[in-house]
Every structure is written in C-alpha cells, then in structure tokens.
C-alpha positions as CSV (number, residue, x, y, z in Angstrom):
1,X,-2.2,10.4,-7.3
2,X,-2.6,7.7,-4.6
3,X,-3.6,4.8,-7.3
4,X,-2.8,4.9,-10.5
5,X,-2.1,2.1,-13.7
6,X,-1.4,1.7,-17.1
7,X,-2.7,-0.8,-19.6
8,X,-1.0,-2.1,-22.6
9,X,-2.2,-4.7,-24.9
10,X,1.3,-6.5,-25.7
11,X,-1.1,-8.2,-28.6
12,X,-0.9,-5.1,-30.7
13,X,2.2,-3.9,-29.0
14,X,-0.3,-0.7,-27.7
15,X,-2.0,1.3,-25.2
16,X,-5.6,-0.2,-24.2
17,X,-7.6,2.7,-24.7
18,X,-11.3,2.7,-23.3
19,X,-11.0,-0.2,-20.3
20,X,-13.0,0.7,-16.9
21,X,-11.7,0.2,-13.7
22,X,-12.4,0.1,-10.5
23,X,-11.1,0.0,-7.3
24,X,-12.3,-0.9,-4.0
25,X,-11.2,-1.5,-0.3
26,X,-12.0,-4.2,1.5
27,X,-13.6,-3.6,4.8
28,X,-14.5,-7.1,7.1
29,X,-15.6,-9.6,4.6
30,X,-16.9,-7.0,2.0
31,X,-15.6,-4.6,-0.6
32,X,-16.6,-1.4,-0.9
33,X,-15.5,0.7,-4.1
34,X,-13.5,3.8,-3.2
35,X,-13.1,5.3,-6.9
36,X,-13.2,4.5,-10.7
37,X,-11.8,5.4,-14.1
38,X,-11.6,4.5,-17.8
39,X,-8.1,4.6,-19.5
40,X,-7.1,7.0,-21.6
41,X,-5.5,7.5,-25.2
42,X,-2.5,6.4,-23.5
43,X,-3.7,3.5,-21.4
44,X,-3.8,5.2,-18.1
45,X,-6.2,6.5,-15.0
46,X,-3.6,8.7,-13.2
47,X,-5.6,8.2,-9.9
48,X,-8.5,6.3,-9.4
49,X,-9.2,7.9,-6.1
50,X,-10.8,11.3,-5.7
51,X,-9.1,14.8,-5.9
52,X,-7.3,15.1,-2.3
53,X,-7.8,11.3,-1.0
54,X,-5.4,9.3,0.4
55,X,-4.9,6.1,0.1
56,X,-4.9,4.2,3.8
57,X,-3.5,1.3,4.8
58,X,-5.2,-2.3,4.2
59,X,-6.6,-4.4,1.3
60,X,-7.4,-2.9,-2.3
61,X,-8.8,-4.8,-5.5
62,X,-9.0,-3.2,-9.2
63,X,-11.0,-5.1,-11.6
64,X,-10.4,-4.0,-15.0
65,X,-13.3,-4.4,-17.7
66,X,-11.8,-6.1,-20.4
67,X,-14.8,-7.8,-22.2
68,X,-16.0,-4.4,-23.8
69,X,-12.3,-3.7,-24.7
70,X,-11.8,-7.0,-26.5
71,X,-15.2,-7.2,-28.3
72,X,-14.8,-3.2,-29.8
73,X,-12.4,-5.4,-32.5
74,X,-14.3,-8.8,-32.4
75,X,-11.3,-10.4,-30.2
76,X,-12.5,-13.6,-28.5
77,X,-11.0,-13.2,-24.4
78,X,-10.4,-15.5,-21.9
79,X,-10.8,-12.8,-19.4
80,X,-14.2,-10.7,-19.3
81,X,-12.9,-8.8,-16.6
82,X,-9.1,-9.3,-14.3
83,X,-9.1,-8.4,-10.5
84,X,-5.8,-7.6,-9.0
85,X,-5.7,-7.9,-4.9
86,X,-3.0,-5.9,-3.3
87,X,-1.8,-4.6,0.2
88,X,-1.2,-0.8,1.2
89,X,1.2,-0.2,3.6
90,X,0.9,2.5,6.5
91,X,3.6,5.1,5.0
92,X,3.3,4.5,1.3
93,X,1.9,7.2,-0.3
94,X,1.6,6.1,-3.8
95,X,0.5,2.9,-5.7
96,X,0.6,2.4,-9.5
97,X,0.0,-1.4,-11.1
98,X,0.2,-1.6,-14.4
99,X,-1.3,-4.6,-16.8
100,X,0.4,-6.3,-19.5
101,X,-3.4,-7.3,-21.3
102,X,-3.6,-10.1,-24.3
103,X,-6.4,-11.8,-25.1
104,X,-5.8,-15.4,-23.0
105,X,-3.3,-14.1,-21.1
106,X,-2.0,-10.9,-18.3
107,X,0.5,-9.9,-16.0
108,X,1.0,-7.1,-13.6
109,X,3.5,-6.0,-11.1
110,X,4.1,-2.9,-8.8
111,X,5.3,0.0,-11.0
112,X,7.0,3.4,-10.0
C-alpha cells in the first residue's frame, strides 16, 4: 500500500465515510492522476494506487471531495474540495496522510 489516508471529521468526533479522493503526479507543469478511492466505513483508502504499483519518487497531490460529504447532512463548508501537495522520496516505500476534516477548517500531517 504505497498511498494511503485516513479521514476523520473532529466535528462529530468520527470517521468521514463516503469522501473521494484522488491522487495525481505531477509531471512538467501538469498533473496527471495515478489512482483514486472513496473512504470507507472507517475513513480510509488503504492505497490509492493500483494492485502492485509503486510509488516513485517526485511530486504527488490528493484532493479530497468534501462538498458531497458536507452537504449529505446539510453542513455549510468552507472547503468544496482540500488538495494536499507532497514530495516522495527515492527509497520510501510507503506514504499515508491523514485529514483532520471540520467544516471551516483541516489539518494533515505525514502518518505511519
């Protein structure tokens, strides 16, 4: 599982069931998506690449899909959607970033 994350929404104190993500790879001045998911029950897309990929080194993006998620309980968001930019280094086999979700507000960091 070369990509993963977990989303909570620290408003309910919960997984966020039901979000799309993708993630892409930038290549020159473009992106290009690599692979895609929806959460689970428990918040999660264990890998978000395809069965036996690898994740190379360079410059990924996930953009989550939060509008859906937010209007499924009539919740007003700042955020439609939150794109996370991060580096892969040559030797790192595995990347999970998680999202802390509320409505007007998010946070993320490089998890195990």
């Amino acid at each position: 599982m070369p990509v993963s994350t977990h989303v909570l929404d620290t408003r309910l104190g919960r997984p966020a069931a039901g979000i799309r993500v993708q993630l892409e790879q930038r290549e020159g001045d473009e992106w290009r998506v690599v692979g895609s998911g929806e959460t689970n029950g428990d918040g999660r897309v264990s890998n978000l690449l395809p069965d036996g990929a690898a994740i190379a080194p360079g410059d990924y993006r996930l953009t989550f899909e939060t509008r859906q998620y937010f209007a499924s309980s009539s919740t007003t968001t700042l955020y439609p959607s939150i794109s996370i930019a991060f580096e892969a280094a040559a030797g790192q086999s595995h990347y999970h970033v998680p999202l802390l979700l509320s409505p007007f507000g998010y946070t993320t960091y490089r998890g195990s």
